[in-house]
C-alpha positions as YAML, in Angstrom:
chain: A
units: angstrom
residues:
- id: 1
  name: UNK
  ca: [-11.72, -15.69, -29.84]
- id: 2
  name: UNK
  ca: [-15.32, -14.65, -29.11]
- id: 3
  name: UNK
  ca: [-16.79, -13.25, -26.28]
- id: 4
  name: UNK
  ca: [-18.43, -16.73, -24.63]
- id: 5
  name: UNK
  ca: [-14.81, -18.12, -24.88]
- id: 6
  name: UNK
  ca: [-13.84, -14.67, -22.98]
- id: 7
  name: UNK
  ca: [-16.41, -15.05, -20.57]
- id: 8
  name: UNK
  ca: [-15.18, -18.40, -19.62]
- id: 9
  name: UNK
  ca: [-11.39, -17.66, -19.43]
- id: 10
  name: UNK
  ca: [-12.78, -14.29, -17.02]
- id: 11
  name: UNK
  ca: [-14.87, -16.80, -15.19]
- id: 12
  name: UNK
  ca: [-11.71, -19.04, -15.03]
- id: 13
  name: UNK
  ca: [-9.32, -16.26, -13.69]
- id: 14
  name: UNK
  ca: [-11.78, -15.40, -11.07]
- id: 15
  name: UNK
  ca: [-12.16, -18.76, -9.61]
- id: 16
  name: UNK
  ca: [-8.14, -19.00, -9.31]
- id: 17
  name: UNK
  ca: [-8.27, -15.66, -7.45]
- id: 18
  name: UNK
  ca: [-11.17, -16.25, -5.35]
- id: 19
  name: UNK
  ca: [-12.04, -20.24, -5.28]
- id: 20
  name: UNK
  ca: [-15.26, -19.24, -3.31]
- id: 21
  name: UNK
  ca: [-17.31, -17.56, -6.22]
- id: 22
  name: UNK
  ca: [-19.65, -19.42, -7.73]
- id: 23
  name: UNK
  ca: [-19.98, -18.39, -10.90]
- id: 24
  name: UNK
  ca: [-23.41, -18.95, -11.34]
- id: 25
  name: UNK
  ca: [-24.47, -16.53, -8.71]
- id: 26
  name: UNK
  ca: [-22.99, -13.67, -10.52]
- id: 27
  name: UNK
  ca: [-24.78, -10.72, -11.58]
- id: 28
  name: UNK
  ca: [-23.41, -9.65, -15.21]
- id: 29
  name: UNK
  ca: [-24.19, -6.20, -14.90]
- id: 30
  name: UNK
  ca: [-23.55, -5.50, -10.89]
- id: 31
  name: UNK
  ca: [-19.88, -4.32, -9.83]
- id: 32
  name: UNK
  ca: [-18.08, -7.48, -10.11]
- id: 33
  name: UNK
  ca: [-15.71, -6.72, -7.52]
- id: 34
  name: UNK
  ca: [-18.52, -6.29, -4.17]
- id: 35
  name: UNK
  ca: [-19.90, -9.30, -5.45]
- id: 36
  name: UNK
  ca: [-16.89, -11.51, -4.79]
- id: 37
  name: UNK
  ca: [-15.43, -8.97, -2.46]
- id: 38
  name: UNK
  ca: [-11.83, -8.73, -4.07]
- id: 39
  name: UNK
  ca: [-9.41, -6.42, -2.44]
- id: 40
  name: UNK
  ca: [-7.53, -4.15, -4.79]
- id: 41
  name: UNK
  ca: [-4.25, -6.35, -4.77]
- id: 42
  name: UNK
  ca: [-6.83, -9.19, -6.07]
- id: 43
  name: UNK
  ca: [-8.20, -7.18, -8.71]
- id: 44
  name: UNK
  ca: [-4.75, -5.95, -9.83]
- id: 45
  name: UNK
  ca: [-3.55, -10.02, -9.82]
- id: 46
  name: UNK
  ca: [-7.09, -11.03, -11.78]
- id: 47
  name: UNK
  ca: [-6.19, -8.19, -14.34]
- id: 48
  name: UNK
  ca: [-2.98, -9.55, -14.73]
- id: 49
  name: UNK
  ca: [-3.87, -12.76, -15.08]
- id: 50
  name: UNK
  ca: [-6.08, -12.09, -17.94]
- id: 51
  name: UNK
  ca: [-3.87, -9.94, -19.62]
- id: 52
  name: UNK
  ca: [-1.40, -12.98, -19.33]
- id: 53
  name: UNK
  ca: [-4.00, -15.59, -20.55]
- id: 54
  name: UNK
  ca: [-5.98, -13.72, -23.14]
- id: 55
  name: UNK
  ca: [-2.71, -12.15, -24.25]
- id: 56
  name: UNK
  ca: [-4.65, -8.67, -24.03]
- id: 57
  name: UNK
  ca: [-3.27, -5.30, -22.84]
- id: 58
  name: UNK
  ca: [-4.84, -3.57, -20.48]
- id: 59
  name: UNK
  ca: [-3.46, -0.37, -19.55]
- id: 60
  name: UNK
  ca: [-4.10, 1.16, -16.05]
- id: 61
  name: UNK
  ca: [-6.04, 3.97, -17.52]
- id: 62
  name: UNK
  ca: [-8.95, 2.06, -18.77]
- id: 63
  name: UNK
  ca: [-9.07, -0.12, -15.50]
- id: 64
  name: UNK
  ca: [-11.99, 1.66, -14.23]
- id: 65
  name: UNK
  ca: [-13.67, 1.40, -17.19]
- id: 66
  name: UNK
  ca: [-13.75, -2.45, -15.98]
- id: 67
  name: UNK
  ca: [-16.44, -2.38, -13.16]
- id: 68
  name: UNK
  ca: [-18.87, -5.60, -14.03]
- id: 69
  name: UNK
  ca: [-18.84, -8.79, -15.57]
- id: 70
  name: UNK
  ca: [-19.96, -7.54, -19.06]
- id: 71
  name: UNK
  ca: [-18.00, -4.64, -19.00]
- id: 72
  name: UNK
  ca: [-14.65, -6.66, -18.40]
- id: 73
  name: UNK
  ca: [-15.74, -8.82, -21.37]
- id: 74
  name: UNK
  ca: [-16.55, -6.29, -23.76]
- id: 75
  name: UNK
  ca: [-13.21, -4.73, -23.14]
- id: 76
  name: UNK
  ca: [-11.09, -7.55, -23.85]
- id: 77
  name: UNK
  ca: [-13.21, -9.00, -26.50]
- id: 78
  name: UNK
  ca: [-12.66, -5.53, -28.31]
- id: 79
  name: UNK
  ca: [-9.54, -5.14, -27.53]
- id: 80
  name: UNK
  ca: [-8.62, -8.39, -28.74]
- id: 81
  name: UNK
  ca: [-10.41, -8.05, -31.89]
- id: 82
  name: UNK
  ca: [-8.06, -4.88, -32.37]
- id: 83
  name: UNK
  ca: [-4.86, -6.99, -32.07]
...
């Protein structure tokens, strides 16, 4: 797994959770979650989602480590490259 296939499987999740976001209009480096205005029950179900699909953990410590788009994608592409 690399991190375009990551990307896309984020960009997936994200559109299941919030079927407005266009994912084109994202900003990779602004706070992901004021640009598609996810409460924090969302965020927790998008996390969890991810974690199901990419088969990644992602403990509750590191999830404010998560804030954009490339941050979420670096995580999980090194954490699944650690796995």
């Amino acid at each position: 797994m690399n991190a375009t296939v990551i990307r896309a499987v984020v960009l997936s999740t994200l559109r299941e959770i919030a079927p407005e976001v266009d994912p084109g209009s994202l900003r990779a480096d602004r706070p992901l979650r004021r640009q598609v205005d996810l409460d924090s029950m969302d965020w927790l179900n998008f996390l969890l989602a991810l974690h199901a699909k990419l088969k990644v953990e992602i403990p509750e410590s590191d999830y404010a480590r998560l804030v954009t788009l490339d941050d979420v994608v670096s995580y999980l592409d090194e954490a699944a490259q650690r796995q």
